[in-house]
PQR file of N, CA, C, O and H, with PARSE charges and radii, in Angstrom:
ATOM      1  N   UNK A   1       0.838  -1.175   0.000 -0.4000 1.5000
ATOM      2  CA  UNK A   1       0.000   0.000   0.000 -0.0000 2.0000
ATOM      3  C   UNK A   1       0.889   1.247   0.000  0.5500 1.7000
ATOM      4  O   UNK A   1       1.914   1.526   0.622 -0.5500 1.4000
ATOM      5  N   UNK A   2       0.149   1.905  -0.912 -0.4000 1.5000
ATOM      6  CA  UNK A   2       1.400   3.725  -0.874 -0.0000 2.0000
ATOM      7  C   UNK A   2       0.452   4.576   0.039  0.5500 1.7000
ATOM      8  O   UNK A   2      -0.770   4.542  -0.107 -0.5500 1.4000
ATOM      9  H   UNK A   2      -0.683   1.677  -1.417  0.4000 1.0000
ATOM     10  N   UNK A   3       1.104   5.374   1.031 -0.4000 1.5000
ATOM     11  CA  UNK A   3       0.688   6.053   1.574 -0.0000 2.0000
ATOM     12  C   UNK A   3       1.091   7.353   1.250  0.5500 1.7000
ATOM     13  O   UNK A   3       2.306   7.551   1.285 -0.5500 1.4000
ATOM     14  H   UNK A   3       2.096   5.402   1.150  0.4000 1.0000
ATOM     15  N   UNK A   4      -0.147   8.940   0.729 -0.4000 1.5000
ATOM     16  CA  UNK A   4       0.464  10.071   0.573 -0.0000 2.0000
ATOM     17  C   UNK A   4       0.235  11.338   1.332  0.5500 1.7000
ATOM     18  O   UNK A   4      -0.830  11.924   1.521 -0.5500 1.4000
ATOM     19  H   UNK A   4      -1.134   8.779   0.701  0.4000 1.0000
ATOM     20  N   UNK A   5       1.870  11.759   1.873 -0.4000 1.5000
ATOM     21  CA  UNK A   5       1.503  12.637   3.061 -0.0000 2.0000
ATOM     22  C   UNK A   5       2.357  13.723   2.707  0.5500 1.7000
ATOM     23  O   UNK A   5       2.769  13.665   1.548 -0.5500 1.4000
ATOM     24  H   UNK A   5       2.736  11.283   1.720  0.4000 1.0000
ATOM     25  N   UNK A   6       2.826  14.931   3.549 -0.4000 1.5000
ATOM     26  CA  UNK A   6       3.839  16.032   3.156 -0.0000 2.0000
ATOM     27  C   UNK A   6       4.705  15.380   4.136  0.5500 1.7000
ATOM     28  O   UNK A   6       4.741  14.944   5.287 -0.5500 1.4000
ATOM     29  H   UNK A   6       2.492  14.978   4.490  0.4000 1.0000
ATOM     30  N   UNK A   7       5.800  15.647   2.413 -0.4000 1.5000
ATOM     31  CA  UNK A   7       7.322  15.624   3.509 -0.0000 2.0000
ATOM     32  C   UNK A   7       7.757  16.467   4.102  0.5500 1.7000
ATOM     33  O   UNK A   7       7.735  17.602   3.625 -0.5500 1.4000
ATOM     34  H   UNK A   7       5.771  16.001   1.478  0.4000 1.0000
ATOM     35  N   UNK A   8       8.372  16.190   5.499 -0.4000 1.5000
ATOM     36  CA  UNK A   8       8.683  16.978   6.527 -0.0000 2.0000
ATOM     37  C   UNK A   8      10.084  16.973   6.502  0.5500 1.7000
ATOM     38  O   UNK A   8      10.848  16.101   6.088 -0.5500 1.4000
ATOM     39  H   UNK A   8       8.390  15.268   5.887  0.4000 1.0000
ATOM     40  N   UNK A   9      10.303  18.012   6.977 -0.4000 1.5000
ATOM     41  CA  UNK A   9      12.555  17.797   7.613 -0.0000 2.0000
ATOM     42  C   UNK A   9      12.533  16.444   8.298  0.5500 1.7000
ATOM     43  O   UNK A   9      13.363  15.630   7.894 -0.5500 1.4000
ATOM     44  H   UNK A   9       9.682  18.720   7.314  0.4000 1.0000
ATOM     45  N   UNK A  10      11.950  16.185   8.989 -0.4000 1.5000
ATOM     46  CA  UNK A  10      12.510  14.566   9.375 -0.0000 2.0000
ATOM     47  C   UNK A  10      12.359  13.725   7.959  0.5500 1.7000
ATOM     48  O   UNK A  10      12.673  12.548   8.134 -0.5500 1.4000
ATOM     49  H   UNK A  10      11.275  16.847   9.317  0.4000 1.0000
ATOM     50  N   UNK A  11      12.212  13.833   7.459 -0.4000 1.5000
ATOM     51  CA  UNK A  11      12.004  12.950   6.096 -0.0000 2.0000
ATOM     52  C   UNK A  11      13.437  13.167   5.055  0.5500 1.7000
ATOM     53  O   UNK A  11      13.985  12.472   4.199 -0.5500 1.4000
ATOM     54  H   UNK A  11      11.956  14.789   7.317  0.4000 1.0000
ATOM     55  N   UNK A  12      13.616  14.152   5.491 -0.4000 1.5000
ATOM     56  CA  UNK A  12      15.167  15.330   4.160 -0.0000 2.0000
ATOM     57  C   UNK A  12      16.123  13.900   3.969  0.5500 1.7000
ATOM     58  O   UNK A  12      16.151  13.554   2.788 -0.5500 1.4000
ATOM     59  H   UNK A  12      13.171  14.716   6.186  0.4000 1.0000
ATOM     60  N   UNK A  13      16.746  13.191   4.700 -0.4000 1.5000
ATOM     61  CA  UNK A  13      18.056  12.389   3.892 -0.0000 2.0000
ATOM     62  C   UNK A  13      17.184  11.261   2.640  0.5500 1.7000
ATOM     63  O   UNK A  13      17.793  11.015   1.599 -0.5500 1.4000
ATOM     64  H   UNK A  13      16.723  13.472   5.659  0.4000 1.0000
ATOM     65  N   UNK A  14      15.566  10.558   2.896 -0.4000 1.5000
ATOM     66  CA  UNK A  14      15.057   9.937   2.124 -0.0000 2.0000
ATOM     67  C   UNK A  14      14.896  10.424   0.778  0.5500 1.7000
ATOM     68  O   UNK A  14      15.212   9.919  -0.299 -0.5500 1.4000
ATOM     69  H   UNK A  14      15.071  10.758   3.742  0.4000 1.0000
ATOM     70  N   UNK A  15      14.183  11.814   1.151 -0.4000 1.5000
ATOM     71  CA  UNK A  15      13.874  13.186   0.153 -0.0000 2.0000
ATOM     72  C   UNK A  15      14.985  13.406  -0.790  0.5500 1.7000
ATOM     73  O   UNK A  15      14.832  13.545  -2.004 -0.5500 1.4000
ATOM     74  H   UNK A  15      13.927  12.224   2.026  0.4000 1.0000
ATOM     75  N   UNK A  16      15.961  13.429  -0.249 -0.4000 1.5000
ATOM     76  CA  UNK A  16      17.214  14.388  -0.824 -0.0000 2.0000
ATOM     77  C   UNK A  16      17.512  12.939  -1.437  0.5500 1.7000
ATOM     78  O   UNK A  16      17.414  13.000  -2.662 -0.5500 1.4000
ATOM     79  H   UNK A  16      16.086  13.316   0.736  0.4000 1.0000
ATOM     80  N   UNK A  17      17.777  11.918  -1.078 -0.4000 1.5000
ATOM     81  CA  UNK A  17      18.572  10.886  -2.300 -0.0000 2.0000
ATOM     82  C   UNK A  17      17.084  10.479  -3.421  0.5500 1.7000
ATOM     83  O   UNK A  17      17.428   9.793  -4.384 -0.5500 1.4000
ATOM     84  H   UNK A  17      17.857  11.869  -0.082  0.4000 1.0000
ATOM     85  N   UNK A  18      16.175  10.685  -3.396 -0.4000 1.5000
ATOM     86  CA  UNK A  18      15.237  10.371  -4.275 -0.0000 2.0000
ATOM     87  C   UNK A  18      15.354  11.648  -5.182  0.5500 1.7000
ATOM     88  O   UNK A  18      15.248  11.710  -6.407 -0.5500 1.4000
ATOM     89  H   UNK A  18      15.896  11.242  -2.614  0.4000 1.0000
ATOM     90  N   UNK A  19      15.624  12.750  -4.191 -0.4000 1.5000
ATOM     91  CA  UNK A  19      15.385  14.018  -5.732 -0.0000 2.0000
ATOM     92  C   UNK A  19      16.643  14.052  -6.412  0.5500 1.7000
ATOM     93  O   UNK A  19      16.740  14.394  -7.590 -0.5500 1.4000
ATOM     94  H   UNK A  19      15.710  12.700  -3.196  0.4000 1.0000
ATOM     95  N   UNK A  20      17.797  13.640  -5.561 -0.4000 1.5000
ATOM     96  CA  UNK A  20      19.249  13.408  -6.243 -0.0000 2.0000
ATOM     97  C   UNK A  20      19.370  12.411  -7.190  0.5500 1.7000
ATOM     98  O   UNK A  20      20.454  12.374  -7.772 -0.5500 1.4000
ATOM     99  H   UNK A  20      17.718  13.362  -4.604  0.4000 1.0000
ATOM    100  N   UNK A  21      18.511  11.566  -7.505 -0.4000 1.5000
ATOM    101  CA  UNK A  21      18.796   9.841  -7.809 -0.0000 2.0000
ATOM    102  C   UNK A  21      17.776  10.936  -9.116  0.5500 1.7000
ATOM    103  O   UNK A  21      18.211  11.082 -10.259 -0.5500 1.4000
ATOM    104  H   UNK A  21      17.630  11.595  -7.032  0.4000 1.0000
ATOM    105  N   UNK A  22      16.743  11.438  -8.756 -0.4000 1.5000
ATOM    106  CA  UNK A  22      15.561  12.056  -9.830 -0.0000 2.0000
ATOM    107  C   UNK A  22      16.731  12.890 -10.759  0.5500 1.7000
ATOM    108  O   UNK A  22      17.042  12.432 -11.859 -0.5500 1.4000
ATOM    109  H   UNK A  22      16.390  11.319  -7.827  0.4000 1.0000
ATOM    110  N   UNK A  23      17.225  13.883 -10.351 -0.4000 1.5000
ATOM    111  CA  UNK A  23      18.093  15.035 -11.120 -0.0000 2.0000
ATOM    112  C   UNK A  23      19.066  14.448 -12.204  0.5500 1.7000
ATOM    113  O   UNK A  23      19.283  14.735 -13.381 -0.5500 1.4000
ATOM    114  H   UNK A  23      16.972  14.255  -9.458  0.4000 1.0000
ATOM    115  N   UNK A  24      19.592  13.462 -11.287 -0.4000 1.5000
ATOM    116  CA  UNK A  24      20.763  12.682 -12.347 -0.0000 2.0000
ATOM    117  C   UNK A  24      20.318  11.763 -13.595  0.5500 1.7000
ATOM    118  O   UNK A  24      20.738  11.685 -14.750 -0.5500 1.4000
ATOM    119  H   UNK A  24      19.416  13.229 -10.331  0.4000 1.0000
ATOM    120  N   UNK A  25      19.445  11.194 -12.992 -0.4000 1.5000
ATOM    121  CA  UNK A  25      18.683  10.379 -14.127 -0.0000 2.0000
ATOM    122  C   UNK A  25      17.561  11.195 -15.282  0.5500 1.7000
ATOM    123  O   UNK A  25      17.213  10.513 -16.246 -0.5500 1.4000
ATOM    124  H   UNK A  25      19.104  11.257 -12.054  0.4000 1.0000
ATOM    125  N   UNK A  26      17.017  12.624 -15.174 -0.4000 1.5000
ATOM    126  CA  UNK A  26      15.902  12.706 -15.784 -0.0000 2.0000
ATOM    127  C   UNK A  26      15.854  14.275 -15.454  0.5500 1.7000
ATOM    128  O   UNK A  26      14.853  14.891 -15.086 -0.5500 1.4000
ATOM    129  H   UNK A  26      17.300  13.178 -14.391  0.4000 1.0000
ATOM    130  N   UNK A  27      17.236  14.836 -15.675 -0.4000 1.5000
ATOM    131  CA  UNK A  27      17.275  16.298 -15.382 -0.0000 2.0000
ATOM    132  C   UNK A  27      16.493  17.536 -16.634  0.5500 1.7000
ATOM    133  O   UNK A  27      16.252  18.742 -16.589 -0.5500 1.4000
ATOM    134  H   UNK A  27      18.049  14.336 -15.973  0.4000 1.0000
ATOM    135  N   UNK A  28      16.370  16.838 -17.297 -0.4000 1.5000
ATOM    136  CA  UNK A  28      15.214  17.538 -18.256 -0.0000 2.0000
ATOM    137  C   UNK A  28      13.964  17.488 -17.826  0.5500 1.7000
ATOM    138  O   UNK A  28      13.094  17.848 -18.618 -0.5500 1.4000
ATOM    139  H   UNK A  28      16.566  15.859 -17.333  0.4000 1.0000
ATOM    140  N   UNK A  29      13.518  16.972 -16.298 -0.4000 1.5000
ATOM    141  CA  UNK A  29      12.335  17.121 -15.831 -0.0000 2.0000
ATOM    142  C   UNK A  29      12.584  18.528 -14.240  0.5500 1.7000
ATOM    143  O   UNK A  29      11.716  18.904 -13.453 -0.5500 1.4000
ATOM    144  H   UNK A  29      14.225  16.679 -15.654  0.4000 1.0000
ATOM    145  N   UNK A  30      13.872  18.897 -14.297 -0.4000 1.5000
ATOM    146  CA  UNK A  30      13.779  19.809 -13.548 -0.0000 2.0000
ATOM    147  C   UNK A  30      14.475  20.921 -13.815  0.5500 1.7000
ATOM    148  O   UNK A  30      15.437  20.828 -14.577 -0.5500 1.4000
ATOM    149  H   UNK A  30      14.578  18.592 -14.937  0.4000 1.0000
ATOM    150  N   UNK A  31      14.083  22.337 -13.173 -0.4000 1.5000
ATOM    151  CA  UNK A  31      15.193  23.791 -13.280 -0.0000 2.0000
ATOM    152  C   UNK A  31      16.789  23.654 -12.689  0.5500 1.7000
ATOM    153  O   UNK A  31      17.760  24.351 -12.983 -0.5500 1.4000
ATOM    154  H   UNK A  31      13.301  22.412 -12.554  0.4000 1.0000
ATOM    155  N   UNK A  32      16.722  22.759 -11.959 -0.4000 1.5000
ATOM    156  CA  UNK A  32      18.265  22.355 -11.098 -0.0000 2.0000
ATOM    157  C   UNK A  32      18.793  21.846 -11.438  0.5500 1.7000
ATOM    158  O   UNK A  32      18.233  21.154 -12.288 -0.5500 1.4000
ATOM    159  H   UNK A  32      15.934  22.193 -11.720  0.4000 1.0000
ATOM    160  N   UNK A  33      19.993  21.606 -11.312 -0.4000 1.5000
ATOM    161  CA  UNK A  33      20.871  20.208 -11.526 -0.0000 2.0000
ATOM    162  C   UNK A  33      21.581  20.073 -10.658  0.5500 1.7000
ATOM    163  O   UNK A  33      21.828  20.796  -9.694 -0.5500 1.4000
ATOM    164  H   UNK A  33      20.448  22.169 -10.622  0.4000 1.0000
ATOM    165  N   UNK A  34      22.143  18.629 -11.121 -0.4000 1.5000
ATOM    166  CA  UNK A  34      22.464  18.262  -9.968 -0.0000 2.0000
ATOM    167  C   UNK A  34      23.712  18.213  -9.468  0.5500 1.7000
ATOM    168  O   UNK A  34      23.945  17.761  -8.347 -0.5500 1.4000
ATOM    169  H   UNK A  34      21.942  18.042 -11.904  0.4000 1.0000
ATOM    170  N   UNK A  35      24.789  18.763 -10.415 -0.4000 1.5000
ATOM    171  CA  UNK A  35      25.633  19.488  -9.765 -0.0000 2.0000
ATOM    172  C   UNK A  35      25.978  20.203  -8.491  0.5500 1.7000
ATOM    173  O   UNK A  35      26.845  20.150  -7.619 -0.5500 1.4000
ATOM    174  H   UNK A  35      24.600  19.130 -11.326  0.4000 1.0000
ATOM    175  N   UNK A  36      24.838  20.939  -8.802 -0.4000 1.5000
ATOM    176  CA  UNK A  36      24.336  22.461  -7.914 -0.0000 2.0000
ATOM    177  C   UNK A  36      24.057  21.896  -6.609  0.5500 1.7000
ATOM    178  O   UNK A  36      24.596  22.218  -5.550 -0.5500 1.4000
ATOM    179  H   UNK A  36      24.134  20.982  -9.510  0.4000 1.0000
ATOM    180  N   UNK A  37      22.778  20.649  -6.872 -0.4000 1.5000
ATOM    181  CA  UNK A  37      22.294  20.354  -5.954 -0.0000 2.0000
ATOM    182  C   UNK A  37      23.223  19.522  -4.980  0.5500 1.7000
ATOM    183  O   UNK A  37      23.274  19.871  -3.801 -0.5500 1.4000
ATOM    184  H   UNK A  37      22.341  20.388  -7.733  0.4000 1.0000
ATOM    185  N   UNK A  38      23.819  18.643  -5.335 -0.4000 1.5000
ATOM    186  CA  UNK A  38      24.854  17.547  -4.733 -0.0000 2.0000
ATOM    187  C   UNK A  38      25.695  18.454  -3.806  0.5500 1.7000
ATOM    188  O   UNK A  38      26.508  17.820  -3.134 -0.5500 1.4000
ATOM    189  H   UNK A  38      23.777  18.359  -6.293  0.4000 1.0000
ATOM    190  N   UNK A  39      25.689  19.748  -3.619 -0.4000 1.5000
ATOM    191  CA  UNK A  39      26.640  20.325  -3.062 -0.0000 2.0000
ATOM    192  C   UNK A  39      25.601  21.274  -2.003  0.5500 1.7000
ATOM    193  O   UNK A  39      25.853  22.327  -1.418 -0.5500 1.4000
ATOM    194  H   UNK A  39      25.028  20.264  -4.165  0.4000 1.0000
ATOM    195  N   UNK A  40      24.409  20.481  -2.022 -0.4000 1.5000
ATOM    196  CA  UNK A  40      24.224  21.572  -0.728 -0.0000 2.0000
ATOM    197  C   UNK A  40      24.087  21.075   0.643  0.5500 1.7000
ATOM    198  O   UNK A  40      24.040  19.909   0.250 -0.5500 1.4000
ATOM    199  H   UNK A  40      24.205  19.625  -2.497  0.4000 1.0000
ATOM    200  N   UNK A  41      23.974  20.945   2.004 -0.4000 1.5000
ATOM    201  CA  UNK A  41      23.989  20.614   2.661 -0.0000 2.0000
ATOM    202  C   UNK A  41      22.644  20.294   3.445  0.5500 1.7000
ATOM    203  O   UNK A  41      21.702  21.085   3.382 -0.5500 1.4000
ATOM    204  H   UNK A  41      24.012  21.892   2.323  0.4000 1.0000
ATOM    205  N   UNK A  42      22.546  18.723   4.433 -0.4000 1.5000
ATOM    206  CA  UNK A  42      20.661  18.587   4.819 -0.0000 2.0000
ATOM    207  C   UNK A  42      20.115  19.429   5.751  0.5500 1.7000
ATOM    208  O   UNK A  42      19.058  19.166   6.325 -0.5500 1.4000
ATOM    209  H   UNK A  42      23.311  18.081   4.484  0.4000 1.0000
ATOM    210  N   UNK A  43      20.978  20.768   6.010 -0.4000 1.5000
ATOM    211  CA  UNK A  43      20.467  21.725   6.973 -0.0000 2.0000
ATOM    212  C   UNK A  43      19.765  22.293   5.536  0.5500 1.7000
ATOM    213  O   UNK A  43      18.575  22.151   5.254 -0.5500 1.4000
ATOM    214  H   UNK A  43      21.836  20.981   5.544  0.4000 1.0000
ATOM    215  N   UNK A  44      20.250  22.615   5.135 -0.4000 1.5000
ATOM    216  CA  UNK A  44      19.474  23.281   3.628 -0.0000 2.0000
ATOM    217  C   UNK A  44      18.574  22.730   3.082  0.5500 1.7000
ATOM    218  O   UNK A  44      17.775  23.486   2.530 -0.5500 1.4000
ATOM    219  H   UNK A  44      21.217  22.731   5.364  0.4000 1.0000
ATOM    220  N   UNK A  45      18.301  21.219   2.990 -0.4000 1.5000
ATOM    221  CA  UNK A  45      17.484  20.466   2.343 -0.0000 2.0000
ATOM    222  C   UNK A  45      16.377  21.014   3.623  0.5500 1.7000
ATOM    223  O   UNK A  45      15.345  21.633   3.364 -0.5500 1.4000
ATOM    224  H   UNK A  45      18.950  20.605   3.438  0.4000 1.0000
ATOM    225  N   UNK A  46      16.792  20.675   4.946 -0.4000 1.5000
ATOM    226  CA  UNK A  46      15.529  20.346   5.807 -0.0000 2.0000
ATOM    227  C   UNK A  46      14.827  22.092   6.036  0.5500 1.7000
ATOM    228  O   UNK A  46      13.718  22.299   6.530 -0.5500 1.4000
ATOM    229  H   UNK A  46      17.631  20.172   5.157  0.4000 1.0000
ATOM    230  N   UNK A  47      15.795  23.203   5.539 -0.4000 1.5000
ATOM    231  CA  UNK A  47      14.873  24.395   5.554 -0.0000 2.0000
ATOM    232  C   UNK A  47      14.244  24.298   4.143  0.5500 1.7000
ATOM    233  O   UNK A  47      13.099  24.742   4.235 -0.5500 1.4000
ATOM    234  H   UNK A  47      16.695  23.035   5.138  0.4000 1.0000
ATOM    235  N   UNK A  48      14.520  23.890   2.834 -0.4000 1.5000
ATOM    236  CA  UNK A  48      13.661  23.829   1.241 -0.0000 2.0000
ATOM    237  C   UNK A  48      12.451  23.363   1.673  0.5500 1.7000
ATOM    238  O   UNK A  48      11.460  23.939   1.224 -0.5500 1.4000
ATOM    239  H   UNK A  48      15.450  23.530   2.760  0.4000 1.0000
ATOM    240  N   UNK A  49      12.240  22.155   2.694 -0.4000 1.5000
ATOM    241  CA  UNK A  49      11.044  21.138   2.705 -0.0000 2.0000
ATOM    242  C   UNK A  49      10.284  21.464   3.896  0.5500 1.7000
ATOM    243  O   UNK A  49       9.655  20.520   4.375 -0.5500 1.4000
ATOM    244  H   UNK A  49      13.044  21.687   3.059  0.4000 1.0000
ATOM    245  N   UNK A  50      10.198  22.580   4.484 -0.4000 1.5000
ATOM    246  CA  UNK A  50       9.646  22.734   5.541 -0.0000 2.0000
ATOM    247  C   UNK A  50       8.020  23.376   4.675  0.5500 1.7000
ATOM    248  O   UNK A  50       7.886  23.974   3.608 -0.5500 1.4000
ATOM    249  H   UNK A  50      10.709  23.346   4.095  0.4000 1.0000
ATOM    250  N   UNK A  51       7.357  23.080   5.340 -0.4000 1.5000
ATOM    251  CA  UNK A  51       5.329  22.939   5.195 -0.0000 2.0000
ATOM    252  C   UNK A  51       5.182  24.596   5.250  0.5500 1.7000
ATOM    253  O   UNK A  51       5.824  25.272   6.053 -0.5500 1.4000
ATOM    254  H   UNK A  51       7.466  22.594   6.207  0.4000 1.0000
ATOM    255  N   UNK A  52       4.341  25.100   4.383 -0.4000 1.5000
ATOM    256  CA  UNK A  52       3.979  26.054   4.910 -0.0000 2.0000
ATOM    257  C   UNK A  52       2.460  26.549   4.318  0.5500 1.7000
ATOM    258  O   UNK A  52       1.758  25.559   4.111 -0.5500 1.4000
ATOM    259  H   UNK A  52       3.819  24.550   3.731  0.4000 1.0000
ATOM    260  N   UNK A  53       2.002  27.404   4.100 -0.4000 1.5000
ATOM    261  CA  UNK A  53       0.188  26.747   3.894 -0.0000 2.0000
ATOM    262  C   UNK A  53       0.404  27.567   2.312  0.5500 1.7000
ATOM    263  O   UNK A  53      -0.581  28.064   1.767 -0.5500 1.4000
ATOM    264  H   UNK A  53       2.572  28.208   4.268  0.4000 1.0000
ATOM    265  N   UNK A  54       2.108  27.658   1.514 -0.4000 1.5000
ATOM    266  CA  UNK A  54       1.531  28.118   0.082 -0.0000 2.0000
ATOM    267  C   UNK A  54       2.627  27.270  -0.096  0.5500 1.7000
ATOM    268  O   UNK A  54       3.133  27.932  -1.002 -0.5500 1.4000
ATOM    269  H   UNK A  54       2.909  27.255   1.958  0.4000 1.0000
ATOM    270  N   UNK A  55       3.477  26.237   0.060 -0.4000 1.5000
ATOM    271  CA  UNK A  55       4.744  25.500  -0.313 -0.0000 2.0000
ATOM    272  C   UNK A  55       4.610  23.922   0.557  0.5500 1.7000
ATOM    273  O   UNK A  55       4.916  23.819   1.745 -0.5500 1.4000
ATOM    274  H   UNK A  55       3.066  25.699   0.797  0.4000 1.0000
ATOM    275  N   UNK A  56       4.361  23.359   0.149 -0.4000 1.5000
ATOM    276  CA  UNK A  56       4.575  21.844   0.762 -0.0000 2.0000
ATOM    277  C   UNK A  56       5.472  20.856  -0.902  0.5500 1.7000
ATOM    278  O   UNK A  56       5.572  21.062  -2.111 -0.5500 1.4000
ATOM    279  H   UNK A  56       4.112  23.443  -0.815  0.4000 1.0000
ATOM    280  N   UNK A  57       5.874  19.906   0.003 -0.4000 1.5000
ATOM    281  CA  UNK A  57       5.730  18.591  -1.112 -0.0000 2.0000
ATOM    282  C   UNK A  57       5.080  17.319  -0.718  0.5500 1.7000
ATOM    283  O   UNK A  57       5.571  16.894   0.328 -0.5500 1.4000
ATOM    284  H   UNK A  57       5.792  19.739   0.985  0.4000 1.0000
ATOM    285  N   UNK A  58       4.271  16.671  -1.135 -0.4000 1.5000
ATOM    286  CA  UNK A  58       3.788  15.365  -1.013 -0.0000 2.0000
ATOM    287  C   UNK A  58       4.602  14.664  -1.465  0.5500 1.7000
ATOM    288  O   UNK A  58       5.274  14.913  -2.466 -0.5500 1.4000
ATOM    289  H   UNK A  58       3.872  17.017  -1.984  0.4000 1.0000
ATOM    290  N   UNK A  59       4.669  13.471  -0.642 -0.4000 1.5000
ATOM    291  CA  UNK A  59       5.114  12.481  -0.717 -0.0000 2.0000
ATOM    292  C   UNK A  59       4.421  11.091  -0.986  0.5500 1.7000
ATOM    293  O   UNK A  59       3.341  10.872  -0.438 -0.5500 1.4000
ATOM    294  H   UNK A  59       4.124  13.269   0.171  0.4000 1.0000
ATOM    295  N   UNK A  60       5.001  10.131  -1.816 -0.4000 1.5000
ATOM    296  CA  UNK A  60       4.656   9.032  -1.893 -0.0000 2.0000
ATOM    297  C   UNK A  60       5.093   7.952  -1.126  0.5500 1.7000
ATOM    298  O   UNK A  60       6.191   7.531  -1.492 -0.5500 1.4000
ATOM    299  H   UNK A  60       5.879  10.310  -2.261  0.4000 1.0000
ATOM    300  N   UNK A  61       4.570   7.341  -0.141 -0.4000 1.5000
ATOM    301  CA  UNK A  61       5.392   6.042   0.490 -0.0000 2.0000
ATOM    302  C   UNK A  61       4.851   4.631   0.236  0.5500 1.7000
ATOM    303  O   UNK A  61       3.743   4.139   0.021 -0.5500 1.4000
ATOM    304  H   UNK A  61       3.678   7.683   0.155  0.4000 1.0000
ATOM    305  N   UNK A  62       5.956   4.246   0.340 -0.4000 1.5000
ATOM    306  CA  UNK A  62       5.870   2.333   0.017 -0.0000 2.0000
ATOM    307  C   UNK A  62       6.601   2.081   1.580  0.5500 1.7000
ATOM    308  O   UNK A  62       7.709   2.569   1.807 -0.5500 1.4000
ATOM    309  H   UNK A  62       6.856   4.645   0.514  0.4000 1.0000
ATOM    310  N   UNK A  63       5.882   1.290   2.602 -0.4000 1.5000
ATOM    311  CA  UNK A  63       6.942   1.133   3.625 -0.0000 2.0000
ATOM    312  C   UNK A  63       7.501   1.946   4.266  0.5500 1.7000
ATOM    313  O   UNK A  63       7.890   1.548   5.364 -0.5500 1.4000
ATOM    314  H   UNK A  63       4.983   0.894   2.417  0.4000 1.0000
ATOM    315  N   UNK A  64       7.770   3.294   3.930 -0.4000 1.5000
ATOM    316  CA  UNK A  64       7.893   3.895   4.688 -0.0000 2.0000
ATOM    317  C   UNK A  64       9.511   4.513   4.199  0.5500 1.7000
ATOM    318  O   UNK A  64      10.325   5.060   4.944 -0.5500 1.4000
ATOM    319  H   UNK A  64       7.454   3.618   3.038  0.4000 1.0000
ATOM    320  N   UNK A  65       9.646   4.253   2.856 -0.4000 1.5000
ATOM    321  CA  UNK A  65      10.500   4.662   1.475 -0.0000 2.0000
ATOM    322  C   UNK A  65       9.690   5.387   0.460  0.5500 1.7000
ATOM    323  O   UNK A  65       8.865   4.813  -0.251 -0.5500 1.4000
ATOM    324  H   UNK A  65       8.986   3.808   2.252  0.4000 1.0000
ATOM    325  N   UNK A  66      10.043   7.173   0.388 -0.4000 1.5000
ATOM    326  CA  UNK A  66      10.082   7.528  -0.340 -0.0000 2.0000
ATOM    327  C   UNK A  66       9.935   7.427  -1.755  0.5500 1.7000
ATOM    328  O   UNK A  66      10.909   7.823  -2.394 -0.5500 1.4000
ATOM    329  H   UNK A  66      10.713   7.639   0.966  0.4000 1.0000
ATOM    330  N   UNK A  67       8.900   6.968  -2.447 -0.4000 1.5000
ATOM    331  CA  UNK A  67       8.907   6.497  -3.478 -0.0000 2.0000
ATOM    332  C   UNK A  67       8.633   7.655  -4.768  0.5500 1.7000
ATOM    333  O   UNK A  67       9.355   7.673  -5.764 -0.5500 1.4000
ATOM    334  H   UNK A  67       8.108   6.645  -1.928  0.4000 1.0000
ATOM    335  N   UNK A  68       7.824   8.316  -4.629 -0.4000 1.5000
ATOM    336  CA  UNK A  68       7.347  10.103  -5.051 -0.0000 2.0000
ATOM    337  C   UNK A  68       7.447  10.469  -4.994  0.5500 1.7000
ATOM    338  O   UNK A  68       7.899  10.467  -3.849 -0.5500 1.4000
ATOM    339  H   UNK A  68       7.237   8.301  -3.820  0.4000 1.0000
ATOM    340  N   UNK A  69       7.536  11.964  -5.574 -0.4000 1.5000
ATOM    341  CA  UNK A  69       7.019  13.216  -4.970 -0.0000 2.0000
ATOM    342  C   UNK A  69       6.443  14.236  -6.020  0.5500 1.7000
ATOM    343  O   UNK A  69       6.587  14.066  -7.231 -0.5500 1.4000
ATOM    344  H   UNK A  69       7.169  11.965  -6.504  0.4000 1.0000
ATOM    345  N   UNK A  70       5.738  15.379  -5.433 -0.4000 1.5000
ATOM    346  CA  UNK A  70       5.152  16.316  -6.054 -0.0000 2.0000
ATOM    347  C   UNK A  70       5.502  17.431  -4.972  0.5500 1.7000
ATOM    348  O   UNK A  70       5.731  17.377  -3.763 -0.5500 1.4000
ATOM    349  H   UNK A  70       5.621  15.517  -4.449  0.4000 1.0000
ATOM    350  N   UNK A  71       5.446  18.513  -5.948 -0.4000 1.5000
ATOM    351  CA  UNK A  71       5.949  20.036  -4.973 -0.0000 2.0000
ATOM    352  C   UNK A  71       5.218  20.738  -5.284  0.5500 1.7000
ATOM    353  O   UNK A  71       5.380  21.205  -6.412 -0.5500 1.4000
ATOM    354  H   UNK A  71       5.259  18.556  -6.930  0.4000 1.0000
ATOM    355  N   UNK A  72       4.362  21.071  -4.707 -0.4000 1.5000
ATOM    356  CA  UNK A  72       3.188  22.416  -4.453 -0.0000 2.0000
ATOM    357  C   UNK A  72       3.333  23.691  -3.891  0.5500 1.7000
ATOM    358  O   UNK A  72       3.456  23.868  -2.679 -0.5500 1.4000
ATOM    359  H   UNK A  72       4.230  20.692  -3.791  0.4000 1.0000
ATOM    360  N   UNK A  73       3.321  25.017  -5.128 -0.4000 1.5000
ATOM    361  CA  UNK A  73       3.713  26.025  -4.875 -0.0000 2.0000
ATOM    362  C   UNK A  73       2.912  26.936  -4.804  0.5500 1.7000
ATOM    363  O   UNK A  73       3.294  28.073  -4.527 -0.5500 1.4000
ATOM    364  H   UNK A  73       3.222  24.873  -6.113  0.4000 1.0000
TER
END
């Protein structure tokens, strides 16, 4: 069963290797790369992903692994 919720900063090291693993493989689906990105640090990731009532991302889970995501702006 997938469960879909917003990812939170406790979630950032799952987050960050799924959007890293996303960038490298299929960077014509994003503005970043992953250059850029590979070099920032999970204090940085866990302030990008913090909830706020005009910025979240949903998440997809399998188990309780990161399997999705979508970013709502």
């Amino acid at each position: 069963m997938v469960a879909i919720r917003a990812i939170t900063p406790n979630d950032a090291v799952s987050y960050w290797d799924l959007r890293l693993n996303a960038l490298k493989n299929n960077p014509e689906a994003f503005s970043a790369n992953y250059e850029d990105s590979a070099n920032l640090t999970l204090d940085s990731v866990r302030t990008r992903i913090q909830v706020t009532e005009d910025h979240f991302i949903l998440g997809a889970f399998h188990e309780d692994v990161i399997v999705g995501m979508d970013r709502f702006c």
